[in-house]
MOPAC internal coordinates of N, CA, C and O (Angstrom, degrees):
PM7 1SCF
backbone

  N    0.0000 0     0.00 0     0.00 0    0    0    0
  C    1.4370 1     0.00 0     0.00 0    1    0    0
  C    1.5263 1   107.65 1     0.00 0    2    1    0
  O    1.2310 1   120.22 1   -64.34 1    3    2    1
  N    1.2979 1   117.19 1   115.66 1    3    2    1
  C    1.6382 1   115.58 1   167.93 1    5    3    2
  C    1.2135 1   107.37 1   -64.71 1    6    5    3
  O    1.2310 1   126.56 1   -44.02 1    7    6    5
  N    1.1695 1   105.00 1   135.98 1    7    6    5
  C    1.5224 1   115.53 1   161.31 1    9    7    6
  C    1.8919 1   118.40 1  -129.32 1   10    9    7
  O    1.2310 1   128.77 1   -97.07 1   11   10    9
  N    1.1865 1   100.72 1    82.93 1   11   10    9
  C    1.3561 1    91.54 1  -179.59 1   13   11   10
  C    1.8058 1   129.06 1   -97.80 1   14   13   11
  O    1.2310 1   132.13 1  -165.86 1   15   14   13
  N    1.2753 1    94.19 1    14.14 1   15   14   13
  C    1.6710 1    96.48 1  -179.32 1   17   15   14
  C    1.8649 1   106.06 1  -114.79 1   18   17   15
  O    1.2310 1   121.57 1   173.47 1   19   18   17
  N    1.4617 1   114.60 1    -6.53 1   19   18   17
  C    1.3951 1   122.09 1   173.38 1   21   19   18
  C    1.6127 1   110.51 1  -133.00 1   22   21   19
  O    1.2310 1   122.92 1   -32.72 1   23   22   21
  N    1.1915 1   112.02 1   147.28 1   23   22   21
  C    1.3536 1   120.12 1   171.19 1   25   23   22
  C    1.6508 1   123.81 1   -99.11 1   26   25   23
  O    1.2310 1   118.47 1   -81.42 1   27   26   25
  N    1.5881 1   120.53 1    98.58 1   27   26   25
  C    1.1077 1   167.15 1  -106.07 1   29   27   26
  C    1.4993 1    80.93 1   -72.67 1   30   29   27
  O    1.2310 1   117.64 1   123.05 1   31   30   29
  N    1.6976 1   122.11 1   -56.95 1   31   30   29
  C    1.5602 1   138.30 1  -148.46 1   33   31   30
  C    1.4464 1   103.06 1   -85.17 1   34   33   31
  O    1.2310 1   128.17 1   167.22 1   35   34   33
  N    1.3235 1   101.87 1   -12.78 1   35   34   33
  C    1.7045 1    88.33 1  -175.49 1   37   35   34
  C    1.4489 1    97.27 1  -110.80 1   38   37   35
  O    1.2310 1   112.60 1   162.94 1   39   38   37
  N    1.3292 1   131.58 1   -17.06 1   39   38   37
  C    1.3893 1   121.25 1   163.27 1   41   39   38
  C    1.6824 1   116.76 1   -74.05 1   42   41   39
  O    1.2310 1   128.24 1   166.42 1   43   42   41
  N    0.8150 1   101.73 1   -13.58 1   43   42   41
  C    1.1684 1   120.53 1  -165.86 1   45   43   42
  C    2.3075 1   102.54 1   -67.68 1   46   45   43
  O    1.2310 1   132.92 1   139.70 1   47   46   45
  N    1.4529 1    92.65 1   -40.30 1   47   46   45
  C    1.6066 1    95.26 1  -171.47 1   49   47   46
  C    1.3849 1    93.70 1   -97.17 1   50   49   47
  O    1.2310 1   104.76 1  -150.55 1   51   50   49
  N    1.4902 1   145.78 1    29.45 1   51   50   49
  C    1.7233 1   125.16 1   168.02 1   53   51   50
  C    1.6088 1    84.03 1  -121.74 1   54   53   51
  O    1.2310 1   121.64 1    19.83 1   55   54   53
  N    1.2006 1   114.46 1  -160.17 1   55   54   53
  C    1.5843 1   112.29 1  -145.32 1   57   55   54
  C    2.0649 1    85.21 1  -145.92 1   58   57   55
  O    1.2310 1   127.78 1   171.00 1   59   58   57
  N    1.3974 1   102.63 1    -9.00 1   59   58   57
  C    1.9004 1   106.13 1   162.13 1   61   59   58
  C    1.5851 1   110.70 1  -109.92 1   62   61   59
  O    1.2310 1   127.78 1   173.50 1   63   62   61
  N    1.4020 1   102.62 1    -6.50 1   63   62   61
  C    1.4673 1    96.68 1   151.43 1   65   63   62
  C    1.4048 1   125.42 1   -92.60 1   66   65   63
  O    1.2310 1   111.25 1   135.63 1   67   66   65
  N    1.2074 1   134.08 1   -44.37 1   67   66   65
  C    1.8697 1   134.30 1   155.02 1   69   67   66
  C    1.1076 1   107.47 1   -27.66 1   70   69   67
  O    1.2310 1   115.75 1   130.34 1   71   70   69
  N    1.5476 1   125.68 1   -49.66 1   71   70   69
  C    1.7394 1   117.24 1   173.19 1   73   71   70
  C    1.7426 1    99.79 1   -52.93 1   74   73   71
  O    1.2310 1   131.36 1    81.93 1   75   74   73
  N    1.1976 1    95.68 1   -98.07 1   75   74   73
  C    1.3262 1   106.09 1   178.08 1   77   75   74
  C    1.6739 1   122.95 1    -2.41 1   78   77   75
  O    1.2310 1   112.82 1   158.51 1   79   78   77
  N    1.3411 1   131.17 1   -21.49 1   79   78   77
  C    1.1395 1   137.54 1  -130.55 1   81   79   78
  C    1.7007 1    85.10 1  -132.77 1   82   81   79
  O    1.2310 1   125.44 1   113.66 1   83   82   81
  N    1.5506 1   107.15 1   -66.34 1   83   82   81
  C    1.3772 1   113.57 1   157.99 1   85   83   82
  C    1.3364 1   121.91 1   -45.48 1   86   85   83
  O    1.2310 1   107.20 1   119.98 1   87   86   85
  N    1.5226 1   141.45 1   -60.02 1   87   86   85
  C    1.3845 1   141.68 1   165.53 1   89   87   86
  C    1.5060 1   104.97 1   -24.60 1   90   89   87
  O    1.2310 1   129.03 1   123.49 1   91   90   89
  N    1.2948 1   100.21 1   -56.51 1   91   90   89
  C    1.3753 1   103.34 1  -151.01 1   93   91   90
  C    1.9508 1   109.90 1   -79.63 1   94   93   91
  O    1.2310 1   131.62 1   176.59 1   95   94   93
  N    1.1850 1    95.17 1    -3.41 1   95   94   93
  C    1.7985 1   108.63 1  -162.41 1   97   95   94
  C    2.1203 1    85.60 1  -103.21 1   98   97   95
  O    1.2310 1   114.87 1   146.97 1   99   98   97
  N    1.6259 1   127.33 1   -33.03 1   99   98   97
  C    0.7681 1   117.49 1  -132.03 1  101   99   98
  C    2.3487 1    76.53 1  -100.20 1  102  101   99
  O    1.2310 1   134.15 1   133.67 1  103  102  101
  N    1.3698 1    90.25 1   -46.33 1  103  102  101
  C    1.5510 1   112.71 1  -175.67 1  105  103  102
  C    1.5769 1   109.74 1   -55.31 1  106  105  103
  O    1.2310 1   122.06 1   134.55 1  107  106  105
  N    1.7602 1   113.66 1   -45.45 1  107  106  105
  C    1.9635 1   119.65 1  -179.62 1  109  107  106
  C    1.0631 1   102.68 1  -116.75 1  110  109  107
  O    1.2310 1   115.80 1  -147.91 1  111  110  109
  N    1.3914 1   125.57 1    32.09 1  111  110  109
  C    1.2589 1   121.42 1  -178.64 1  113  111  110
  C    1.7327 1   117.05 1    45.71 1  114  113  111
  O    1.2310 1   121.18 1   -21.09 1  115  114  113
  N    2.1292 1   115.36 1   158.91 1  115  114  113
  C    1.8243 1   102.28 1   174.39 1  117  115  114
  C    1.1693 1   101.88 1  -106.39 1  118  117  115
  O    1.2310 1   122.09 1     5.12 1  119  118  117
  N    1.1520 1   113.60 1  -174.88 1  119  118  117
  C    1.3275 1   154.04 1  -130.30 1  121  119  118
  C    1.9449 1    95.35 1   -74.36 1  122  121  119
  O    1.2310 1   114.31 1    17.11 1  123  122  121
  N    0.9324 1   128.38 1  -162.89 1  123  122  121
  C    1.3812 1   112.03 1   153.98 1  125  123  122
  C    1.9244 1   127.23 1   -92.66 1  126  125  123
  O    1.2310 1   136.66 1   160.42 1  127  126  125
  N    1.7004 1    85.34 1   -19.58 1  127  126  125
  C    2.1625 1    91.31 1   177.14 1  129  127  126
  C    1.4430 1    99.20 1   -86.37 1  130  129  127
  O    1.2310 1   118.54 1   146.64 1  131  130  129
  N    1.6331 1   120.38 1   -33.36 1  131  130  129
  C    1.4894 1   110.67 1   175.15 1  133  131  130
  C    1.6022 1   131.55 1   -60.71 1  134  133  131
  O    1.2310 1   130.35 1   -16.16 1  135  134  133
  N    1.2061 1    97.64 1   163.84 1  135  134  133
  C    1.7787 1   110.32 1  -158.94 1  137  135  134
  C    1.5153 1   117.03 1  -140.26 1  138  137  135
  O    1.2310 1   120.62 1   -78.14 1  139  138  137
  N    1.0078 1   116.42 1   101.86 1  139  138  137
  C    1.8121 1   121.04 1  -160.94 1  141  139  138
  C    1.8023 1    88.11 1   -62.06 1  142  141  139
  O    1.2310 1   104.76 1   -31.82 1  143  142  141
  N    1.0117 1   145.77 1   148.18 1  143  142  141
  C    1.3963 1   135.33 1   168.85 1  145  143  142
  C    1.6804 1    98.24 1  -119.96 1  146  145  143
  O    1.2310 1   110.86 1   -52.74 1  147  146  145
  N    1.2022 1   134.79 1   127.26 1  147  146  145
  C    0.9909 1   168.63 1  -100.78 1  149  147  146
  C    1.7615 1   104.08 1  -118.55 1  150  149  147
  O    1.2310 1   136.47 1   120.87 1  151  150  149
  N    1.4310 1    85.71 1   -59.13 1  151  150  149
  C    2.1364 1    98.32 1   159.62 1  153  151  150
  C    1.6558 1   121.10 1   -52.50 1  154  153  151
  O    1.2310 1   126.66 1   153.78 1  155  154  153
  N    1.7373 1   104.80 1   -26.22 1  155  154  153
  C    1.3135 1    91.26 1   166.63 1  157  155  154
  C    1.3259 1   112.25 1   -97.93 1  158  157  155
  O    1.2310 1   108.77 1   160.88 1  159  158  157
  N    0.8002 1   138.63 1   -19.12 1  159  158  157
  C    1.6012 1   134.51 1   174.56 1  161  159  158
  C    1.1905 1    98.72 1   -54.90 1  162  161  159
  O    1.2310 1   107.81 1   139.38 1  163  162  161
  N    1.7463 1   140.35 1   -40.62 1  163  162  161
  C    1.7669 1   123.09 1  -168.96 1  165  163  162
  C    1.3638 1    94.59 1   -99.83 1  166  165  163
  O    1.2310 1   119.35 1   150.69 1  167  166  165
  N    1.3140 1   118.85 1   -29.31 1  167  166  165
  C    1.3947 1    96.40 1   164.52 1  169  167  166
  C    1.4247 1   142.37 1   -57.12 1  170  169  167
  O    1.2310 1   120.52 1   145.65 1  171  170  169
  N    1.4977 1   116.62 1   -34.35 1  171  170  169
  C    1.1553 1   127.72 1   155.72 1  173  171  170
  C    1.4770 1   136.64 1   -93.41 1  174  173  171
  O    1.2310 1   115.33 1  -168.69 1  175  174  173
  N    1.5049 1   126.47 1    11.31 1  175  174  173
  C    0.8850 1   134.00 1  -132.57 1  177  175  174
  C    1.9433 1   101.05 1   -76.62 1  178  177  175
  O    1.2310 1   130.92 1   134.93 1  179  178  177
  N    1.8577 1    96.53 1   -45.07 1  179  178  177
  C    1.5727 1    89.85 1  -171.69 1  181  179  178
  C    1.4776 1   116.15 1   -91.32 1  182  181  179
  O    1.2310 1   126.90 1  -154.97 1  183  182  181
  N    1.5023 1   104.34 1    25.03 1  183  182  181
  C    1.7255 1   118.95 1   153.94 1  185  183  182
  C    1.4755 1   124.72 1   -98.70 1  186  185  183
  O    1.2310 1   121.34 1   166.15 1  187  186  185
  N    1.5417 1   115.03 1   -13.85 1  187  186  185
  C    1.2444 1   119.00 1  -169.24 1  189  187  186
  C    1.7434 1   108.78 1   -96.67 1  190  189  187
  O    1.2310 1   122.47 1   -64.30 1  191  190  189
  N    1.7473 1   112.87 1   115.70 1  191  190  189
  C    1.0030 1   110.14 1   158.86 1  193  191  190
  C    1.6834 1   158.80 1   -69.69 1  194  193  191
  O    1.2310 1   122.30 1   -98.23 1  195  194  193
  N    1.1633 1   113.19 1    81.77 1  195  194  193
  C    1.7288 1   107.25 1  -121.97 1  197  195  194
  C    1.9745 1    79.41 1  -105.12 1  198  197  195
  O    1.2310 1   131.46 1   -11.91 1  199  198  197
  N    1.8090 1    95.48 1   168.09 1  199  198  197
  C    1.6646 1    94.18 1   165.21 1  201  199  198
  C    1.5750 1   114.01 1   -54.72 1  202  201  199
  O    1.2310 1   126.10 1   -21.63 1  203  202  201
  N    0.9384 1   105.87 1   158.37 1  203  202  201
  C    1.7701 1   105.32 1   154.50 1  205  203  202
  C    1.3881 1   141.85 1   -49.83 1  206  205  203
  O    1.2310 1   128.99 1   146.94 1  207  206  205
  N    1.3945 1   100.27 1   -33.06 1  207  206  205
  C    1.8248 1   103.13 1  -157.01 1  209  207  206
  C    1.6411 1    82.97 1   -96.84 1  210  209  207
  O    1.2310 1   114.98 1   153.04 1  211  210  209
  N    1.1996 1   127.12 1   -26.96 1  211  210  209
  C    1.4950 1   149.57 1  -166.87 1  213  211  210
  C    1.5829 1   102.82 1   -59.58 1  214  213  211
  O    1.2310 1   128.58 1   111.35 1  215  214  213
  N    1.5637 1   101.07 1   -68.65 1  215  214  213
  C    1.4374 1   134.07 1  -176.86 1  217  215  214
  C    1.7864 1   103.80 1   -61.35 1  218  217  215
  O    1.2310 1   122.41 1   166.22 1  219  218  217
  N    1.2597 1   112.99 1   -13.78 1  219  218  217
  C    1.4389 1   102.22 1  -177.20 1  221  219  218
  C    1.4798 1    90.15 1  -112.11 1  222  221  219
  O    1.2310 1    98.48 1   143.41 1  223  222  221
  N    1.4751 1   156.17 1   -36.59 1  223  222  221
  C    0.8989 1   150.92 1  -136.70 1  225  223  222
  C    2.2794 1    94.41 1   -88.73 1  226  225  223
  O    1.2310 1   135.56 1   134.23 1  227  226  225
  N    1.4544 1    87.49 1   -45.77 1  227  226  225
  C    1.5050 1    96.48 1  -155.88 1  229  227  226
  C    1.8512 1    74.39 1   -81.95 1  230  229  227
  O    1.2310 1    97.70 1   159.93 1  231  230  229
  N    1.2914 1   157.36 1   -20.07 1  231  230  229
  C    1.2762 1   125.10 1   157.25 1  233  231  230
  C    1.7933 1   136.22 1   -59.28 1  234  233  231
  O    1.2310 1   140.02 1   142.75 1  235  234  233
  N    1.5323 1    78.77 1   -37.25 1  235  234  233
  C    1.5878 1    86.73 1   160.62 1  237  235  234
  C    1.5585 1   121.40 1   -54.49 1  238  237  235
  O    1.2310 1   127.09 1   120.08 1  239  238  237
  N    1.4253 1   103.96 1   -59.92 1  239  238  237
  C    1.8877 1   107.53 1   175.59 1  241  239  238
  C    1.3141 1   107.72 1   -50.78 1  242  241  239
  O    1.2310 1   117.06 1   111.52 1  243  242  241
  N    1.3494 1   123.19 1   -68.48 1  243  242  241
  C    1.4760 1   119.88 1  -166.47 1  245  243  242
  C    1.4192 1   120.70 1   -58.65 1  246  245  243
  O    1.2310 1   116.65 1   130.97 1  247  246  245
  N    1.4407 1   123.98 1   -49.03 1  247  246  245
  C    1.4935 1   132.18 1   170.74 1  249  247  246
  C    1.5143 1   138.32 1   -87.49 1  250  249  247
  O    1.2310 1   138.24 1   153.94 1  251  250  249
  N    1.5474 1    82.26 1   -26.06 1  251  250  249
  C    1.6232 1   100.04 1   175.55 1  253  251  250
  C    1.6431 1   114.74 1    86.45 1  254  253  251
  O    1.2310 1   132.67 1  -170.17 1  255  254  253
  N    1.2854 1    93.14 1     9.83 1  255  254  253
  C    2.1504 1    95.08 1  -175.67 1  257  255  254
  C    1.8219 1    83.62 1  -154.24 1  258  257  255
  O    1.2310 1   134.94 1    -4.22 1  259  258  257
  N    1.3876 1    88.71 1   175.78 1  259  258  257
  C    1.3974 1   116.86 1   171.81 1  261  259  258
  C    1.7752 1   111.81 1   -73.84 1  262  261  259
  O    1.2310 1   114.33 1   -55.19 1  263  262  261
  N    1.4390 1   128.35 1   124.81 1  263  262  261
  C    1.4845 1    96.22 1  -173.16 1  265  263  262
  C    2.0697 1    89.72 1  -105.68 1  266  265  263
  O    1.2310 1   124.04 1   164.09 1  267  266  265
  N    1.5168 1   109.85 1   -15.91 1  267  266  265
  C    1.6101 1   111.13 1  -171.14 1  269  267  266
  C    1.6964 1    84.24 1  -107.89 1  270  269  267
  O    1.2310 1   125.82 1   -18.25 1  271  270  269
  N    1.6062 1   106.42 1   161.75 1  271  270  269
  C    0.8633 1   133.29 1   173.33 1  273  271  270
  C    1.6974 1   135.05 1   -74.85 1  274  273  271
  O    1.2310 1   105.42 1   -66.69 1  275  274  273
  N    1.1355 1   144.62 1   113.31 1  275  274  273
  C    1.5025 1   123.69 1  -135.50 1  277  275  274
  C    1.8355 1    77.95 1  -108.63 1  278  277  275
  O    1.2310 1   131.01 1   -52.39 1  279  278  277
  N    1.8970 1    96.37 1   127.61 1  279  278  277
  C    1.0810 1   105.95 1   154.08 1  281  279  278
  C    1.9937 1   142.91 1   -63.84 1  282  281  279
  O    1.2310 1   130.75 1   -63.74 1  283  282  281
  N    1.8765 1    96.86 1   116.26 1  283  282  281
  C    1.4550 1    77.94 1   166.26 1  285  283  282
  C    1.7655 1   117.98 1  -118.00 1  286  285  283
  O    1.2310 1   141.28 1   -17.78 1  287  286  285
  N    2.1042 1    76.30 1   162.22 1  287  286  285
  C    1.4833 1    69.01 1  -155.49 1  289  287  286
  C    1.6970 1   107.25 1   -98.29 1  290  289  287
  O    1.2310 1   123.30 1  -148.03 1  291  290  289
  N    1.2171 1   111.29 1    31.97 1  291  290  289
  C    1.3770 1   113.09 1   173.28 1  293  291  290
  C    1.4080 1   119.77 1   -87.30 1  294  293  291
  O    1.2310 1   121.85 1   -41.14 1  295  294  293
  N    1.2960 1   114.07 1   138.86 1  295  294  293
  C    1.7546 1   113.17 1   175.26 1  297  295  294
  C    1.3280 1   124.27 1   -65.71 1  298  297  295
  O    1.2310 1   123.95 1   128.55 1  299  298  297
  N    1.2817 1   110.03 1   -51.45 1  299  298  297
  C    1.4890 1   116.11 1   170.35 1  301  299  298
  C    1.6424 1   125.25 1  -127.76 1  302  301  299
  O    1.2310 1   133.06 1   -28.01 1  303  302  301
  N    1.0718 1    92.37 1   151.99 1  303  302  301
  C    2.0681 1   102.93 1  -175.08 1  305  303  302
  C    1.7673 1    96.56 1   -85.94 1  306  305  303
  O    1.2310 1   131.82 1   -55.06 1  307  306  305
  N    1.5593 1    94.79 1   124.94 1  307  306  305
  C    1.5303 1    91.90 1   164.31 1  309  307  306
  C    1.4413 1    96.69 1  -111.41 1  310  309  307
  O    1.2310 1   127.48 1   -18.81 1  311  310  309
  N    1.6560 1   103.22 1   161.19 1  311  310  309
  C    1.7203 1    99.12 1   153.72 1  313  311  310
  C    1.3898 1   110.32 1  -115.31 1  314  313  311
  O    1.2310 1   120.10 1   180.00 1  315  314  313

């Protein structure tokens, strides 16, 4: 994961940089030796601001259901 606007080691020791670090590994994908580890994704999960289509895909894998609610964006239901 490039990171060229933060320096990797010092986010690395606060606990809003590990999010951050994860977002950003989960959103541009890592590096090719990096490895999303799986414990942090549920560990952080209802701190991590992720895309949408992203955020629903990796709920499906990990839980197997939807755990957030998928916005619609229609005003009214016709039949």
């Amino acid at each position: 994961m490039l990171l060229w606007d933060y320096d990797k080691k010092t986010l690395q020791k606060s606990k809003a940089g590990k999010i951050l670090l994860l977002e950003r590994m989960i959103n541009y994908g890592p590096d090719k030796d990096e490895k999303i580890r799986l414990s942090e994704v549920k560990k952080y999960w209802d701190k991590l601001e992720l895309f949408p289509t992203r955020k629903h895909l990796l709920e499906l894998l990990i839980w197997g259901r939807y755990k957030s609610s998928l916005k619609n964006n229609k005003l009214f239901w016709l039949k």
